[in-house]
N, CA and C of each residue as an Amber inpcrd file, in Angstrom:
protein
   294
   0.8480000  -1.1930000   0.0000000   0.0000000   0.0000000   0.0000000
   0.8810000   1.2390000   0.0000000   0.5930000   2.1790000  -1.0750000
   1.5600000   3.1010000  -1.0870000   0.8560000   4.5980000   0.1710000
   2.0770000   4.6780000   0.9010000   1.8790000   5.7670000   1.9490000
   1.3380000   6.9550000   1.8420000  -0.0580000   7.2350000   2.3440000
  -0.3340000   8.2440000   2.2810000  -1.4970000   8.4400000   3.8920000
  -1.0840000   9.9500000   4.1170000  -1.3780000   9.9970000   6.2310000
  -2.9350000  10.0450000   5.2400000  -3.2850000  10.9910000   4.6860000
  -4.9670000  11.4870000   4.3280000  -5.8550000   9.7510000   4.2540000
  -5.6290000   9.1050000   3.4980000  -5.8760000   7.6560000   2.9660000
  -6.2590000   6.8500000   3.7720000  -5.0770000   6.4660000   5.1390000
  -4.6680000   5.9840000   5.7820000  -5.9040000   6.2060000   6.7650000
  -5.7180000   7.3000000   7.9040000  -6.6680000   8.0870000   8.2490000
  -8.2930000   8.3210000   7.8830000  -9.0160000   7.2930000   8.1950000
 -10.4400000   7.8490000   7.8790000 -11.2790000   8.8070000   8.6090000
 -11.3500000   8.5150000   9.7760000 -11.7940000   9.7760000  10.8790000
 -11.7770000   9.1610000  11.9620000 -12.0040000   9.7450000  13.0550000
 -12.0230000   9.5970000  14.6340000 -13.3370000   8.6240000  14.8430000
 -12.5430000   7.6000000  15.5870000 -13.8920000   6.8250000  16.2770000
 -14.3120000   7.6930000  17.8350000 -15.4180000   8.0280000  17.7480000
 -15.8290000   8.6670000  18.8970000 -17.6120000   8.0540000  18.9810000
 -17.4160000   7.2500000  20.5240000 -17.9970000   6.2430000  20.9120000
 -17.9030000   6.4190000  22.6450000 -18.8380000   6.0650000  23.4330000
 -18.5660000   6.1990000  25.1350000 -17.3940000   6.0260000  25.5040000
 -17.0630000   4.5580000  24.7850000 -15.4910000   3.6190000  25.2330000
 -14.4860000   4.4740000  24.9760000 -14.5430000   5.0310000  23.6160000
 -13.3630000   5.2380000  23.1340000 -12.7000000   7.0260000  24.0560000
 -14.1910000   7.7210000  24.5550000 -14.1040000   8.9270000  24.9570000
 -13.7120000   8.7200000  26.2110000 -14.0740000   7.5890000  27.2240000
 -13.5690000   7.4560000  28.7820000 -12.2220000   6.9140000  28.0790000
 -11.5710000   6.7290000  27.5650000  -9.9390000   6.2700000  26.7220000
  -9.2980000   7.3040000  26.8650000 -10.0430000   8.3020000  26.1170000
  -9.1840000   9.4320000  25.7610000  -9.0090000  10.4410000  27.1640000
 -10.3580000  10.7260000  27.9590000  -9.7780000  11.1930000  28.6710000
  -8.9600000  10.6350000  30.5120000  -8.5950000   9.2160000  30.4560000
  -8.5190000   8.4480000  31.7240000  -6.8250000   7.8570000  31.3580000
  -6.4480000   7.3940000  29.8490000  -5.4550000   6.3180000  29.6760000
  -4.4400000   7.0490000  27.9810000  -5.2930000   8.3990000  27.8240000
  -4.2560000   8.7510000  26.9830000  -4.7250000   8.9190000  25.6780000
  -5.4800000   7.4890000  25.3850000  -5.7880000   6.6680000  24.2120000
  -6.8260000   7.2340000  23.2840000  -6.3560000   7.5210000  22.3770000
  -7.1100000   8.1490000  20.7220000  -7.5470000   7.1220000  19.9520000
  -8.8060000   7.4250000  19.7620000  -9.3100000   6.0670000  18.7060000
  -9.6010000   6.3040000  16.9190000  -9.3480000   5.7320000  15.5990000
  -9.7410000   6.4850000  14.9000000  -9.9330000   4.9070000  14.0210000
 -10.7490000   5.4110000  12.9320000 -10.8490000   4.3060000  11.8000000
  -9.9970000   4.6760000  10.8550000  -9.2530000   3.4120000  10.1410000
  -8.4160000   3.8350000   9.8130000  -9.0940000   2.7410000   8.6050000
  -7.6160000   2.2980000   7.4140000  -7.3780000   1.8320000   6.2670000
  -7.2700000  -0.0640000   6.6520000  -8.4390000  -0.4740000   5.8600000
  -7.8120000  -2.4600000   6.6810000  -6.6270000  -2.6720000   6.0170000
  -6.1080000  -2.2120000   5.3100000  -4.8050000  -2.6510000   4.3200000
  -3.7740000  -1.8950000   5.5940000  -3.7720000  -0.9550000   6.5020000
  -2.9440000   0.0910000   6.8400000  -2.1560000  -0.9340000   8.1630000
  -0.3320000  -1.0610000   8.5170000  -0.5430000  -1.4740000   9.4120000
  -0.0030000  -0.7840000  10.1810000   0.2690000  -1.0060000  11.7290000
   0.4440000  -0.4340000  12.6620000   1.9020000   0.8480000  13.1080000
   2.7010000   0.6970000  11.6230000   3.6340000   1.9420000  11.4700000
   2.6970000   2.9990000  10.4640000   2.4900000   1.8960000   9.6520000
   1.8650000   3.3520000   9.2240000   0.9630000   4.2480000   9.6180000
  -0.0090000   3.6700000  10.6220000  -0.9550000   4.3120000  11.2550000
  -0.0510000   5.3990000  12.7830000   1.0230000   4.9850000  12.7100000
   1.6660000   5.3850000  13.4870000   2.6030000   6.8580000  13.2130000
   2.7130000   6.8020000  12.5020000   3.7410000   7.7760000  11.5430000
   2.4560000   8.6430000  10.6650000   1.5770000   8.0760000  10.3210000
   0.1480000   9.1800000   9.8720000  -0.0370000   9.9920000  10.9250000
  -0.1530000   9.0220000  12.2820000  -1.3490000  10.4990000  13.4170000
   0.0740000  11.6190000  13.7280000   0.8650000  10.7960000  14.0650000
   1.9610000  11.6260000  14.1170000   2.3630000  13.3210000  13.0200000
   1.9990000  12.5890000  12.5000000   2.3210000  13.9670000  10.7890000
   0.9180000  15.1020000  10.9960000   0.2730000  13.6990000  10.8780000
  -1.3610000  14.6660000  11.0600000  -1.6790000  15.9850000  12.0780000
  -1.3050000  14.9040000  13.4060000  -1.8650000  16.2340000  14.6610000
  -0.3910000  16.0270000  15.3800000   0.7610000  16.2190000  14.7340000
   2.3150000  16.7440000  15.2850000   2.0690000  16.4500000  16.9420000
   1.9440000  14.9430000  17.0890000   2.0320000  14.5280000  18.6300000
   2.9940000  13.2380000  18.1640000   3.7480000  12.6160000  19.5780000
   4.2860000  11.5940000  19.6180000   3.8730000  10.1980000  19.7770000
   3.4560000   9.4070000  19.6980000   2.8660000   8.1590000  19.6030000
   3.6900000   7.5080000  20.5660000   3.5540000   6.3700000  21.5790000
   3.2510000   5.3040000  22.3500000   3.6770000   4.3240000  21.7790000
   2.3900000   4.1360000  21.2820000   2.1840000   2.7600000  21.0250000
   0.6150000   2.6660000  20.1670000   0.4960000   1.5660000  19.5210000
  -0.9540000   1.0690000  18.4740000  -1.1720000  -0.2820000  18.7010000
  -2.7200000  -0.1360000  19.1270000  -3.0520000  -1.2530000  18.6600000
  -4.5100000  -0.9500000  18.0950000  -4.9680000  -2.6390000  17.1420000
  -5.6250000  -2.1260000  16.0820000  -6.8910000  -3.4070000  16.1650000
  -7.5830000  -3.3700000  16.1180000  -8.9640000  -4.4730000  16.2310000
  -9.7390000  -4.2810000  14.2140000  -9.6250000  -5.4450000  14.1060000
 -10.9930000  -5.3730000  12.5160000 -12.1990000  -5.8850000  13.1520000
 -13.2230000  -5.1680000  12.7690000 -14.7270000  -5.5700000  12.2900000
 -15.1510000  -5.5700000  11.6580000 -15.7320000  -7.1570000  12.0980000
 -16.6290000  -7.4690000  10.3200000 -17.8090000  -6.7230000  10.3620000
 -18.4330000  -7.0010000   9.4660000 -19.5900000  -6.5270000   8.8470000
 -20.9940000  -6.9610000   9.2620000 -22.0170000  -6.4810000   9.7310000
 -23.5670000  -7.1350000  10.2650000 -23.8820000  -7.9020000   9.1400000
 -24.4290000  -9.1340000   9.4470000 -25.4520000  -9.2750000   7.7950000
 -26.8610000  -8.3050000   8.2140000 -27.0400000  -7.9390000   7.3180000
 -28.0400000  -7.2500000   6.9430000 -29.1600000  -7.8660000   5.6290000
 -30.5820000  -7.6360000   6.4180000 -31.5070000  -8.4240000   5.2550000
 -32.2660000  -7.1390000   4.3820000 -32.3200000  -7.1030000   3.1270000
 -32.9460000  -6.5500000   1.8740000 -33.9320000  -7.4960000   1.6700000
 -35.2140000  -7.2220000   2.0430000 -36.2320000  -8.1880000   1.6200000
 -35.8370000 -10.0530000   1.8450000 -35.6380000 -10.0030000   0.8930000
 -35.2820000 -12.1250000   0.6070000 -33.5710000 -11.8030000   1.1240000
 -32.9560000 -10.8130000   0.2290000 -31.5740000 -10.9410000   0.1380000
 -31.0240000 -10.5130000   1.4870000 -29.8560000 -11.3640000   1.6060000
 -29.1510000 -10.8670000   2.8940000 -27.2680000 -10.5310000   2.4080000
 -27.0990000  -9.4670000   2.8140000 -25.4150000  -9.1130000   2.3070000
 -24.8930000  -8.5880000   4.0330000 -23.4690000  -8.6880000   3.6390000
 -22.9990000  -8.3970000   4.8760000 -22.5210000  -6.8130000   4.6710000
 -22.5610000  -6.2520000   5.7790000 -21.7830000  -5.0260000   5.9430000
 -20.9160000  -4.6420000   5.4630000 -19.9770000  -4.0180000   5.7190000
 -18.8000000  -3.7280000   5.2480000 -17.8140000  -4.0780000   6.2430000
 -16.8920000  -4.2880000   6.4210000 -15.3770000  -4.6660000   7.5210000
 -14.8630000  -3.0720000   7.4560000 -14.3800000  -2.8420000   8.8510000
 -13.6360000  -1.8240000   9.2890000 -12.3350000  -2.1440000  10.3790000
 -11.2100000  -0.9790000  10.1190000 -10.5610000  -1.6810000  10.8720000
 -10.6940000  -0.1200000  12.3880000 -10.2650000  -0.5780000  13.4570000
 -10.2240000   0.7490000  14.3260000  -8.7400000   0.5890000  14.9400000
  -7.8520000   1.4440000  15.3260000  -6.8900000   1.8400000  15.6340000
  -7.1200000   2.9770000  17.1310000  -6.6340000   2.2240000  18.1720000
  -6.2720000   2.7730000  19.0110000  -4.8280000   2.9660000  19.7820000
  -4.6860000   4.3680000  19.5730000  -2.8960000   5.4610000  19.9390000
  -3.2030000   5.7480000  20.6970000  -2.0860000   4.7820000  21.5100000
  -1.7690000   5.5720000  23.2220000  -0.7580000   6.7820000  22.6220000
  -1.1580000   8.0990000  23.6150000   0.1060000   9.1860000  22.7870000
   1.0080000   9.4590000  24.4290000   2.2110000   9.6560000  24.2190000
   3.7570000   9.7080000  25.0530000   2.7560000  10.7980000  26.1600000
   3.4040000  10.5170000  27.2830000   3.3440000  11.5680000  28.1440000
   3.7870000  12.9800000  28.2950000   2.7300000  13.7770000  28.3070000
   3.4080000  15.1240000  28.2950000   3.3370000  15.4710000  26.8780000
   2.6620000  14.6090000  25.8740000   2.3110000  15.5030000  25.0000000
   0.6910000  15.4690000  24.9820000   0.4790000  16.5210000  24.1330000
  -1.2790000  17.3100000  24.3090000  -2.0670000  16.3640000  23.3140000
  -3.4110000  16.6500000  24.0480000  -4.1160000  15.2010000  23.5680000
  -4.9570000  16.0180000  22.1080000  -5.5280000  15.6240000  21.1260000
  -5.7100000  15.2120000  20.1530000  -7.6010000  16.2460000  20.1830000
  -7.8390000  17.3290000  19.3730000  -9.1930000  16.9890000  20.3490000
 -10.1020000  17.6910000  18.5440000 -10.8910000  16.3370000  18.7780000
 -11.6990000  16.5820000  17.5080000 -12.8210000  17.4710000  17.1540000
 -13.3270000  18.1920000  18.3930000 -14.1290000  19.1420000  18.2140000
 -13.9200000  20.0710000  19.0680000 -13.0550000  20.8910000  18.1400000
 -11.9410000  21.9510000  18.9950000 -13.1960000  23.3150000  18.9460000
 -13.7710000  23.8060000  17.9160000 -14.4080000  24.7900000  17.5190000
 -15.7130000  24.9220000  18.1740000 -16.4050000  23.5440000  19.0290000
 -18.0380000  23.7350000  19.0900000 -17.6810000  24.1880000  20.5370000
């Protein structure tokens, strides 16, 4: 997969779990790329919001089946990425403006 932070990066998972994370253990959650692995997601948030990274770890989910009348298809797969960020640097904050 050729490197790119925008690509890589889909947006912030923001969820109960992921918000008692962020503000108790450090930890930033975001959806990211299923092809993407754990440097590159590492070296993206880094570039992105100019903080130091920890450490990653990364969970996939599959997809619900879902029924259309007769037909049943599955969801889509996502992967989520959660960055612990270094101590002493500033946390990450996605709704800086509201």
């Amino acid at each position: 997969m050729k490197y790119d932070k925008y690509a890589i990066i889909k947006g912030p998972l923001i969820t109960e779990k992921s918000t008692d994370m962020k503000e108790f253990n450090r930890v930033v959650g975001f959806i990211v790329d299923l092809k993407a692995n754990k440097i590159q997601i590492k070296k993206a948030v880094e570039e992105l919001f100019k903080v130091k990274v920890e450490s990653v770890k990364t969970v996939i989910k599959h997809g619900k089946p879902r029924r259309y009348g007769r037909f049943v298809s599955d969801g889509s797969d996502f992967k989520k990425a959660f960055v612990k960020l270094k101590e002493g640097e500033k946390m990450i904050e996605f709704f800086e403006a509201v």
